[in-house]
N, C-alpha and C positions, 0 to 999 in steps of 0.2 A: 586329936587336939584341934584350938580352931584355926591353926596356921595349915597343920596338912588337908582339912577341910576346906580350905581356901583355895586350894590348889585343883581341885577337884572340881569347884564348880565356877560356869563364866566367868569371866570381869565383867566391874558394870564400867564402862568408860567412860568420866568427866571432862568435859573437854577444857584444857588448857590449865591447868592445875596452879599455873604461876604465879593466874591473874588477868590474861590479856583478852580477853572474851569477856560476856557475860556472866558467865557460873563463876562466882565468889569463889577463893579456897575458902572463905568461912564456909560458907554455904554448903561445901562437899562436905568440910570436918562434921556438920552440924547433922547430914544426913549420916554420916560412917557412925557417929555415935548413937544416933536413934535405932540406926539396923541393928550393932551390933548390940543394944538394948534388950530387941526384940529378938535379940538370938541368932542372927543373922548372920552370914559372913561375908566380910565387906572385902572387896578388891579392887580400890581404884585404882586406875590407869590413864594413862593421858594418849589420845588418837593419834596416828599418823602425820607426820605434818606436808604441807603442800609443798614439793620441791619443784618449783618451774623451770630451775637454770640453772646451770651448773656449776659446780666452781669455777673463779674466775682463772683467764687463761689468755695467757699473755704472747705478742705476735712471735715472738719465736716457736712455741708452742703448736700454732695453728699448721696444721699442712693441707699442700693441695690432696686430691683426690688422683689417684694414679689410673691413666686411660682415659682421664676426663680433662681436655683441655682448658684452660682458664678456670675462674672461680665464680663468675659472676654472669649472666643473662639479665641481657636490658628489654623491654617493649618500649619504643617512642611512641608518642601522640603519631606521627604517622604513620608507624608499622601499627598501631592497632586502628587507624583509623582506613587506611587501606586493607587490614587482611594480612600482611603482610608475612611471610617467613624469615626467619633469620637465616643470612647465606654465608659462607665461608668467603674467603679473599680467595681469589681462583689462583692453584697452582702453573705453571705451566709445564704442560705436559705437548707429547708428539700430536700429529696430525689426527686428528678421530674423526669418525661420524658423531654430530652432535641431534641427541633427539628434543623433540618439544619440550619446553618445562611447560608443568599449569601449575600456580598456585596452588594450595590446599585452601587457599581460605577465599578464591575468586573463582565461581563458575567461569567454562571456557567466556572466553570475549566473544559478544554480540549474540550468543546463545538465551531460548526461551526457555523460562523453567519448562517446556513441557519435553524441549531439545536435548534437558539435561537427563530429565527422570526417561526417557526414552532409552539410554544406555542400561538399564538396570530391569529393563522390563519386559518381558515375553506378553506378544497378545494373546486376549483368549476368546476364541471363537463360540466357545459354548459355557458360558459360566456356570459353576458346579451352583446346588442348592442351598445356597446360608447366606449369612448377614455380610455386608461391608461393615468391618470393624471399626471405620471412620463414622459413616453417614447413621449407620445402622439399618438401612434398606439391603433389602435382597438382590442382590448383585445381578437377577434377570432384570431387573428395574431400574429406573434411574436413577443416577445419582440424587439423595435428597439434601446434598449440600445448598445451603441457601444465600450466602454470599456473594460475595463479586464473584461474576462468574468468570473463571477460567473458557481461555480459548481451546475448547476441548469439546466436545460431543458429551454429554453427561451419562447415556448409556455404555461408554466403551468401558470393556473392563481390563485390566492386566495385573501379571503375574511377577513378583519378583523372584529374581532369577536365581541368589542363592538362598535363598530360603522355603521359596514356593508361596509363601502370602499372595490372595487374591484380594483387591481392592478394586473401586471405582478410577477410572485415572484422572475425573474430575475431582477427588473426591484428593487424590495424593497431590495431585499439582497445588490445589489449597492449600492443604497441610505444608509444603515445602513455600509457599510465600509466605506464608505467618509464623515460617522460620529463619534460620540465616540469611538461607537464600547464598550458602558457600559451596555450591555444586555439588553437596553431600545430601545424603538420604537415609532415614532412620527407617528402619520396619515396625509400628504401632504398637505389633503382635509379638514381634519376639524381639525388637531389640535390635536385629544385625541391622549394620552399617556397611552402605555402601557409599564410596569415596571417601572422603577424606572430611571428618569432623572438626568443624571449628566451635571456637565460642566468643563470648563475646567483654573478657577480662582487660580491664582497662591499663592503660602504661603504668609500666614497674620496675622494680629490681628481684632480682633471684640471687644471692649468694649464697655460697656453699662450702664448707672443707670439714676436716677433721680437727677434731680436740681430743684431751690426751685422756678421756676420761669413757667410762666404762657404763654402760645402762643396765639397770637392774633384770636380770632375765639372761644379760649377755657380757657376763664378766671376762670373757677372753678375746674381746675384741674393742675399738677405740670406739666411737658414737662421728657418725656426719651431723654436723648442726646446717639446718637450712633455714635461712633470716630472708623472710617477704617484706620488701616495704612499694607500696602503693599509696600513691598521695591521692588528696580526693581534687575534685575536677570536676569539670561539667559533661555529661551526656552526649555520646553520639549518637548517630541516626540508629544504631545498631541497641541501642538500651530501651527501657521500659518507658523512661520519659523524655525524648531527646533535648537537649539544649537548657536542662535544667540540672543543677548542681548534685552530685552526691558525696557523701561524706565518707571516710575510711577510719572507720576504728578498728585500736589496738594495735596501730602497726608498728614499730615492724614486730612480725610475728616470726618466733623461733620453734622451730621443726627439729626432732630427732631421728633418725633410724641406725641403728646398730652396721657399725663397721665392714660387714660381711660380705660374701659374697652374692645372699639375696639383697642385701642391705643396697648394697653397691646396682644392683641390676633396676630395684624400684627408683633409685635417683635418677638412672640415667632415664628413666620410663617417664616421670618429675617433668625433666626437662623437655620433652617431648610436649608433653600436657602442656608448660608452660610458654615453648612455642606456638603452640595451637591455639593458646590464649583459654584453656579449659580449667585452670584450677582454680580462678575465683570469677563472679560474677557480679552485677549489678542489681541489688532484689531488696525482699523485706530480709531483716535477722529475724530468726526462729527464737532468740535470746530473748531478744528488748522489744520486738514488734515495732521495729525503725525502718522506715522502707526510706530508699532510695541508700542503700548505704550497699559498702562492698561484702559479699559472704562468700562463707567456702562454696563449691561447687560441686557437689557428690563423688570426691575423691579424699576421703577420710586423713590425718594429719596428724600424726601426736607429738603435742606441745607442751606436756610434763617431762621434765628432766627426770627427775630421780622418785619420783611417788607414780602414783594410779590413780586418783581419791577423785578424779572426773571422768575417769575411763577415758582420758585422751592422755594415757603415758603408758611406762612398761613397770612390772612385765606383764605383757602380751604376747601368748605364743603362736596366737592366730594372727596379727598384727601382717605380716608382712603377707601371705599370703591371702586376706581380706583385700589389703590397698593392690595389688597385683589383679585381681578380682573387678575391683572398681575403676582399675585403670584400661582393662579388656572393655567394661563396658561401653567407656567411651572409645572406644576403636583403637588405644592401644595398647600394642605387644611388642615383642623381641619383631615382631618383621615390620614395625615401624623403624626401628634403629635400624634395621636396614635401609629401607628409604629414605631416611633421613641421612644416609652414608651415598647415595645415590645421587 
């Protein structure tokens, strides 16, 4: 019959069948009648709808995050205009040896970048046969960086220490002043990071807790909502265009991850980023092609409630071990919370 025949072969999917789009219901009825003219069997169906937010849920509802103190991370115009870390109110505790602190986000004081990349580098007396993957010169040669020149000898070569990369170290000093310049060092070649990665995310809020509501993919557990709001502001020395105004759309932006116990470990991994000043940036949107505006940061985010239909929601069952991934890239891991405990 042509009902069980219909069952059998795809939907054609009309979108919005109501009314509220484009496609007429005349319009659909006008086609279901021509197919099923021509013999056809017709199956319309209406698409997926976009669910961004949740049900609404009210302050009794909301709870904190348990092992996570407070609910909310601020950055001030001064804490991101110095570098700054957020510190805890010191307890008082017995007599101790107290060691150095350094910043994460200020090379040592009065130190050369060539003073800092010096800790992470082995010399090499006889350079192996291949390219500097900066300059693209043969590392017996001299560096072909052409730039302001670093105070450096341009034939010397060295080695980073954990990973074995060989570079020019005129050639690496460069590369670190046309970056932060926050006493950290990225490897070109592979990526490891040495010290402590910063970035360069303008003053904000971070808030965070639970709601009593379930994400699709994770129906035995409640969902943490995470709300970014970022106002726009003018440019520090530390942006693409200092002293000049950038703009923040879509804020505040709401964030899910599932209740769990990885759910719970990527948050607190969140916060660390957000410390660091690493989860948004100052750049063009990939969106709209608006430059000087705020963007995400290459640490992935899903900001669908209850659908998929942009591939930034659930379910995702690769989701949490991706953003885990992307947050390693940028130098952190579980033995960051350690030092951030430190």
């Amino acid at each position: 019959s042509r009902l069980s025949l219909c069952h059998r072969v795809p939907t054609v999917p009309v979108k919005n069948l109501s009314g509220s789009s484009p496609v007429n219901p005349a319009l659909a009825g006008i086609t279901g009648i021509l197919m099923s003219a021509a013999g056809l069997p017709v199956c319309l169906t209406r698409p997926p709808k976009l669910v961004l937010h949740p049900p609404p849920v009210s302050k009794s509802d909301i709870q904190a995050i348990p092992g996570i103190s407070h609910s909310c991370r601020k950055t001030t115009k001064k804490q991101a205009r110095k570098g700054e870390r957020r510190r805890r109110r010191p307890r008082p505790a017995a007599p101790r040896i107290l060691r150095p602190l350094t910043l994460p986000c200020l090379p040592p004081a009065g130190k050369t970048p060539e003073e800092v990349l010096k800790k992470y580098l082995q010399k090499v007396r006889h350079p192996p046969d291949e390219d500097c993957t900066i300059c693209m010169e043969r590392l017996a040669a001299p560096s072909g960086y052409k730039g302001p020149q670093p105070a450096v000898k341009p034939d010397l070569v060295g080695k980073l220490a954990k990973c074995g990369h060989v570079f020019h170290l005129h050639c690496l000093v460069a590369m670190y002043n046309n970056g932060n310049k926050d006493g950290s060092l990225q490897c070109p070649t592979c990526k490891t990071i040495y010290g402590v990665k910063t970035g360069t995310q303008p003053p904000g809020k971070m808030e965070f807790h639970i709601i009593p509501h379930a994400l699709p993919g994770h129906p035995d557990c409640k969902t943490i909502r995470i709300i970014y709001n970022i106002p726009p502001g003018v440019q520090g020395p530390e942006h693409p265009n200092p002293g000049k105004n950038f703009t923040a759309r879509g804020f505040p932006r709401h964030c899910y991850l599932p209740d769990s116990e990885k759910g719970r470990k990527v948050l607190k991994l969140l916060l660390v980023a957000w410390d660091r000043r690493l989860i948004f940036a100052i750049g063009t949107s990939s969106t709209t092609g608006e430059s000087d505006t705020v963007i995400w940061n290459e640490i992935h985010h899903k900001t669908e409630f209850g659908s998929n239909l942009t591939g930034h929601g659930y379910p995702d069952a690769n989701y949490l071990d991706n953003v885990l991934a992307e947050l390693a890239a940028q130098g952190i891991t579980e033995e960051s919370l350690a030092q951030e405990k430190d």
